[in-house]
N, C-alpha and C positions, 0 to 999 in steps of 0.2 A: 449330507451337506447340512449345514447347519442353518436356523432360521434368517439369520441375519446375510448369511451366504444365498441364500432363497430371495431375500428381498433385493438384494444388492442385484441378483439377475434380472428381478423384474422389471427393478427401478433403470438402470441403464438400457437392455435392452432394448426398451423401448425407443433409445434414442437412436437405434438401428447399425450402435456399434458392431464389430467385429467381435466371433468368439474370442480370437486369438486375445482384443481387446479387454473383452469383458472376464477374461480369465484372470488378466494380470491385475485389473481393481479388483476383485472376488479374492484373489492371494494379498491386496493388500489391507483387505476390509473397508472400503469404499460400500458407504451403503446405498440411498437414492441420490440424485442428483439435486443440487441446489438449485432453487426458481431459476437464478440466471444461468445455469448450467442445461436445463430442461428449456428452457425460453430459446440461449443461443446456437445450443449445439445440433438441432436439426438442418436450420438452414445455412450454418457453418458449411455441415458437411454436404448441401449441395451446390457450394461452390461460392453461395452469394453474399454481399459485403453483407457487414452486422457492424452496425454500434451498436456499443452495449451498455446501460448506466447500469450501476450497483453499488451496493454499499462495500463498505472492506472489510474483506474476511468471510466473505461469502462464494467464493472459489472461481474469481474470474478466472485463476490460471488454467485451469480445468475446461473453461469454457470455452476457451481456446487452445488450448492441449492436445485435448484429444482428438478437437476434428485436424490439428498437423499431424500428431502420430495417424489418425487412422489413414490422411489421403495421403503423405509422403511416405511410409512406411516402405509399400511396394512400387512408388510412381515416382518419376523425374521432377526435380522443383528441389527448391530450397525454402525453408521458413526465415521471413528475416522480423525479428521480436525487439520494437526500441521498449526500455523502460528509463524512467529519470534516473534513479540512482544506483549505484554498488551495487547495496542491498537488496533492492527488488530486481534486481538483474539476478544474482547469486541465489535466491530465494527461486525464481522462474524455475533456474535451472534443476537445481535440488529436488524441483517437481519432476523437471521431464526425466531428471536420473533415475529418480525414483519409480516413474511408469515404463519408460521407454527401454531404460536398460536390457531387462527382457527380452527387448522386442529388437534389440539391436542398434536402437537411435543413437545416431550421437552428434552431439551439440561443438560449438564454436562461442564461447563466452568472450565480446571483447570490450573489459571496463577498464575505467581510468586504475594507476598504483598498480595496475601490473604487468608484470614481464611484456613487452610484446612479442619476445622472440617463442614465449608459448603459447601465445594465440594467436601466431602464425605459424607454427606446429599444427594447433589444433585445425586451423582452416586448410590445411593442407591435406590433413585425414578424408576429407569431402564428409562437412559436416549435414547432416539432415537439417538443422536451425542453428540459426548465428543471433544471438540473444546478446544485445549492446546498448550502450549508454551510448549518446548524441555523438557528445562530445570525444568519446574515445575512437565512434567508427568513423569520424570525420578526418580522424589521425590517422587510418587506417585506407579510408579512401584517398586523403593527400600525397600519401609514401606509395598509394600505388599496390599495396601488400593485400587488398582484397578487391571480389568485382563480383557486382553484385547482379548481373546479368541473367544467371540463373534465377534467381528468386521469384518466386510465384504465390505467396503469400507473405502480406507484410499484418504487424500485430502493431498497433498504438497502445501500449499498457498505460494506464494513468496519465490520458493524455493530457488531462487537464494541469495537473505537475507538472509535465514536460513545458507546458509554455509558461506556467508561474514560474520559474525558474529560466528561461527567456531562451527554450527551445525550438521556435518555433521555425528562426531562419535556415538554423541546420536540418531539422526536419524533412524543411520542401527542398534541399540541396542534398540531400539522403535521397530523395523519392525521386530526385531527376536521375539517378542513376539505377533505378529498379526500371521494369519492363512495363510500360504503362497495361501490358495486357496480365493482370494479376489478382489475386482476392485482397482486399484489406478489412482487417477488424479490428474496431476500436474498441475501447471500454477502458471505463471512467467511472468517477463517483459524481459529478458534476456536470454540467452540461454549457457553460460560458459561452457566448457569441462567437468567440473565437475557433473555440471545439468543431461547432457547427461548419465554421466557414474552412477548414480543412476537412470536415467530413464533402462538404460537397465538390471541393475541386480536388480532392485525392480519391475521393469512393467512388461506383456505380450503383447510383440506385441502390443505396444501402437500409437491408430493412435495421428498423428499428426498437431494442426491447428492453423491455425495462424492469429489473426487481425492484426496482423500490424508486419513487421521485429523486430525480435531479435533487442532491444535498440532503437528502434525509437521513437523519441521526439512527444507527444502530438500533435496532427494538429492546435488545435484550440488555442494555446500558442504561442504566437511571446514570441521573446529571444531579450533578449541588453547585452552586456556587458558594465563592465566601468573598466576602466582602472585605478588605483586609491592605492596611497601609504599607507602603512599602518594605519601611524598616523593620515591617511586624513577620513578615513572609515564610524570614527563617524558624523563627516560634514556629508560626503555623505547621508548616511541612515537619517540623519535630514533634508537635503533638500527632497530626495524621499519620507519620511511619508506626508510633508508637500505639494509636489505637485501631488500627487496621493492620489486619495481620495479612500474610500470603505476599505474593510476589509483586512489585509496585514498577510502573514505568513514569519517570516524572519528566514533562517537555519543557526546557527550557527555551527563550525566544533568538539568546545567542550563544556562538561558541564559548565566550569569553562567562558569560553564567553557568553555561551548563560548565564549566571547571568549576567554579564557584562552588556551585550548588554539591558539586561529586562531592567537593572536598571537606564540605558541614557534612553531607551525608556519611562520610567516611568518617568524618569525628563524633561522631553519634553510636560509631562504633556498629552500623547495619555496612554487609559484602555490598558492593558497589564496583560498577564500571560507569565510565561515560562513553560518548559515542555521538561524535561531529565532525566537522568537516579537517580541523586539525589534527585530527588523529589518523596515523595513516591507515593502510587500507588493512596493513596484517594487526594493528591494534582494532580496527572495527570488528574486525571477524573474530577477534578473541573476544572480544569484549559482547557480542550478541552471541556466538556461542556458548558462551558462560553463563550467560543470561537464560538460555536455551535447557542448559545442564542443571540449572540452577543453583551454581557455586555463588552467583549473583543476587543477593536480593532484590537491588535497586537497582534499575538503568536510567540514569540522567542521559538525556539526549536533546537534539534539536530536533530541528523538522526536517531532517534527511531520514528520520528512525520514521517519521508520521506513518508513510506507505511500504518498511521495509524490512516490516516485524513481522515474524509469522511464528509466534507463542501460545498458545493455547491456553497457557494459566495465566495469561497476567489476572489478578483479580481487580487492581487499581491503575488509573490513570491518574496523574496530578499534572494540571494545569501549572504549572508554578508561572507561567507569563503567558498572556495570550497572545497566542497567532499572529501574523501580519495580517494574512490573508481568511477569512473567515471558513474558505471550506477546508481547511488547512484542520480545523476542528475539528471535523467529521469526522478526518481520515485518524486523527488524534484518538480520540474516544473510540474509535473503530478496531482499536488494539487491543481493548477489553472487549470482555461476551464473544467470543470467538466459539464454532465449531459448536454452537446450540448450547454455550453455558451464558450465564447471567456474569455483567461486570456493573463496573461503578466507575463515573468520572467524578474529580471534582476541580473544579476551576477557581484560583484565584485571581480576581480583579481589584484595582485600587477605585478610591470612592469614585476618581472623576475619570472612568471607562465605560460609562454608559454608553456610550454610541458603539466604542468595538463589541458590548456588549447585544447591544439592540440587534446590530449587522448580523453576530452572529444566530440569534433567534429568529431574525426574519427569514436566513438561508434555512433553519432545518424548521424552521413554521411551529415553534415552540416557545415557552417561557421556561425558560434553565432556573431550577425552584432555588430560591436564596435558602442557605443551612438555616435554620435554627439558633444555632450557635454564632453566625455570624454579626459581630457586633455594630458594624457601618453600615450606609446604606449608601447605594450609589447616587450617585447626581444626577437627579433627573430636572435639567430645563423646563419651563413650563410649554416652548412649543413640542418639546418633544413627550409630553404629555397629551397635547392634542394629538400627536400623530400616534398613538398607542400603547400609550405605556401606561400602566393601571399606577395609580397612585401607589396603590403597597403594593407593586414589584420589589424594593430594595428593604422593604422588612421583613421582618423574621417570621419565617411560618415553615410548614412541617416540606420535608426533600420528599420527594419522586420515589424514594429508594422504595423496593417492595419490601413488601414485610419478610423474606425469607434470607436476604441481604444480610451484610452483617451489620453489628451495631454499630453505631457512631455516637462518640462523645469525645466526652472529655477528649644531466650530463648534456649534455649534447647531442641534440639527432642527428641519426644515422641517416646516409643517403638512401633514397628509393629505393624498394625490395622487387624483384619479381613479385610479379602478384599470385597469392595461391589460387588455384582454381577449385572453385566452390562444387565441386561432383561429387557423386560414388562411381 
C-alpha cells in the first residue's frame, strides 16, 4: 500500500468510518479529511444536528456524505439534501456517485429543466437520498409524485443562498412534510440572523463547528482590486485575459452582461461559454462541462455559478461587477485555490462603489489591496473616513498577491401522479 494510501487510512479512520467505507476513498485517493470534514463528521455520525460554517471548496459535501452513506447504507431512512441551484444539486450528486456507487447508494436528483417523468423513475427505484432544489420539490410535493415521510436526515446545503434567493418559505413548507423525529445538518459559508433563526426552530440542539469565521475569504486567494470606469471595463478584462494565462472564471452581476461579456470574450478570440439563468439546463451543463474538460477557457457567468463550480484549476477569478450581496464574494473567490492550490481574485469597481466596497471588506475583516496599476481611486466620503477607511485605501500600492503567483502587468401540467414511495 502505498504512503499516501497509509495516510488516507489514518487520516479517515479516525473519524470511525466503516472499512467497507474507508476502502472506497483509499480506491479513490481521498487523503486526510478537511478541518470541516474532521470537525463535522464525528458527531454527524452519532446522530446529532450539526451546523456547519465553512468556506467553499473545503468539502462540505463530504462532511455530510459520508455520515448518510455510512448510517443509511444498511439502515431504514431516506437522506433528503435541499441545495439552491442545478448546479450544486448535480455537483452533490456526482460526489455520492462517485463514493456511494460501490457501495450500492442510489440517489433521486429533483431540479428544475428536467424531465420529471425521470425523476419520478428515479424515486420510484427507492432512492437512498433525494438531493433537490426548493422550488422543484415543491412541484413535486404539489403533484403528489413524492412523500417524504420516510426521511430521517435532512441536509441544508448553502443555506444562506437558499434564503438570498427568497427560499425560505418553501423551506419550512418542505420540513412540514418531513418527520419532525429526524437529524438535520446545515452548512454554510455565512452565518445571517436568518440562518440562525431556522437552525433553531428546525434543529435539536444543534452542535456547532466551524472551519473558518462566518464570511471569511479563502486563505489561499490573494484579492486585487481595480479601480476602473465603466466604459473602460472591457479594456480591462482584455488586458487581464491577455496577461494572465491558465483557466479564468469571470462573474458577471446580470444575465443580460454576462451575454455581453461572453460575447467581447469570444471576439477576443479566447474558447468561451456562459452560464445563467437563460440558458437552459442542457446548455448549463455543456457549458460547465466544457469548462471542466477544458475545451473552455473562459466561463462568464452569474451568481448561480458562485456556489456550483467544482473546478480544480481555475487559476483566476474576475470580478467584472460586484455582488448584490456581499457574501456573494466569498463564495465568488472561493472558486479559485481549490483543493490546497493557490488562486487569484480580482475585482473591478467604478470610482463611486466605495460602500459596496467597504461592505464587502467589513464581511471577510480585510482591506481588498487596490492593483498598482489601477489608475482611479474610489470615493471615499469624509464620514466614511471616520468610520475606517485609511486615507490611501483608493491608491495605488503593491496587491496581496504572494510572490510565487503569477505576474501581473501590463407545456402544460399533468394531473397528480401516484406518489412513488421513497423505500428499498
Amino acid at each position: 500500500m502505498s504512503d499516501t494510501q497509509n495516510n488516507s487510512q489514518a487520516g479517515f479512520k479516525a473519524l470511525s468510518l466503516s472499512p467497507q467505507l474507508l476502502s472506497v476513498l483509499d480506491r479513490l485517493q481521498y487523503t486526510e479529511p478537511t478541518p470541516i470534514q474532521h470537525l463535522a463528521i464525528p458527531h454527524a455520525l452519532e446522530g446529532r444536528d450539526v451546523t456547519g460554517i465553512a468556506q467553499t471548496g473545503t468539502g462540505k459535501t463530504l462532511a455530510f456524505g459520508l455520515p448518510i452513506l455510512e448510517r443509511l447504507r444498511n439502515n431504514p431512512g431516506v437522506a433528503l439534501i435541499l441545495a439552491p441551484t442545478r448546479e450544486l444539486a448535480l455537483q452533490i450528486d456526482e460526489t455520492f456517485q462517485k463514493v456511494g456507487r460501490q457501495l450500492g447508494f442510489r440517489t433521486a436528483v429533483l431540479i428544475g429543466g428536467a424531465p420529471m417523468g425521470r425523476q419520478i423513475s428515479q424515486l420510484r427505484q427507492g432512492p437512498h437520498a433525494i438531493i433537490a432544489t426548493p422550488g422543484r420539490l415543491k412541484d413535486h410535493l404539489s403533484q403528489r409524485t413524492v412523500n417524504l415521510g420516510e426521511v430521517t436526515i435532512v441536509v441544508l446545503d448553502e443555506a444562506d443562498r437558499m434564503l438570498d434567493m427568497g427560499f425560505a418559505p418553501v423551506i419550512k413548507e418542505i420540513l412540514r412534510h418531513v418527520p419532525k423525529e429526524r437529524q438535520t445538518l446545515l452548512f454554510s459559508a455565512t452565518m445571517p440572523k436568518e440562518i440562525e433563526e431556522i437552525a433553531n426552530s428546525a434543529m435539536n440542539n444543534p452542535i456547532r463547528v466551524e472551519a473558518a469565521r462566518a464570511g471569511a475569504a479563502a486563505d489561499l486567494v490573494s484579492q486585487e482590486l481595480y479601480v476602473v470606469r465603466h466604459e473602460d471595463k472591457g479594456q480591462l478584462l482584455t488586458k487581464l485575459l491577455s496577461d494572465n494565462p491558465g483557466t479564468v472564471l469571470v462573474f458577471s452581476r446580470t444575465r443580460h452582461g454576462a451575454r455581453k461579456v461572453a460575447r467581447h470574450v469570444h471576439q477576443m478570440g479566447h474558447t468561451s461559454a456562459e452560464l445563467h439563468a437563460d440558458r437552459t439546463l442542457a446548455q448549463r451543463r455543456a457549458a460547465l462541462d466544457g469548462f471542466k474538460r477544458g475545451d473552455h477557457r473562459v466561463l462568464v457567468a452569474t451568481d448561480i455559478a458562485a456556489r456550483g463550480i467544482d473546478v480544480k484549476m481555475i487559476s483566476l477569478v474576475i470580478n467584472y461587477d460586484l455582488p448584490d450581496n456581499p457574501e456573494d464574494y466569498v463564495h465568488r473567490i472561493g472558486r479559485t485555490g481549490r483543493a490546497g492550490q493557490t488562486g487569484h481574485a480580482i475585482t473591478m469597481a467604478t470610482p463611486d462603489q466605495s460602500k459596496d466596497v467597504r461592505d464587502i471588506e467589513r464581511l471577510i475583516k480585510q482591506e481588498i489591496p487596490v492593483s498598482p496599476n489601477s489608475e482611479l481611486q474610489l470615493e471615499r466620503p469624509q464620514q466614511q473616513m471616520r468610520n475606517g477607511f485609511s486615507p490611501n485605501h483608493g491608491t495605488a500600492r503593491h496587491s496581496s498577491r504572494p510572490q510565487h503567483s503569477r505576474p501581473m502587468g501590463s407545456g402544460p401540467q399533468r394531473g397528480p401522479r401516484r406518489p412513488a414511495k421513497v423505500h428499498r
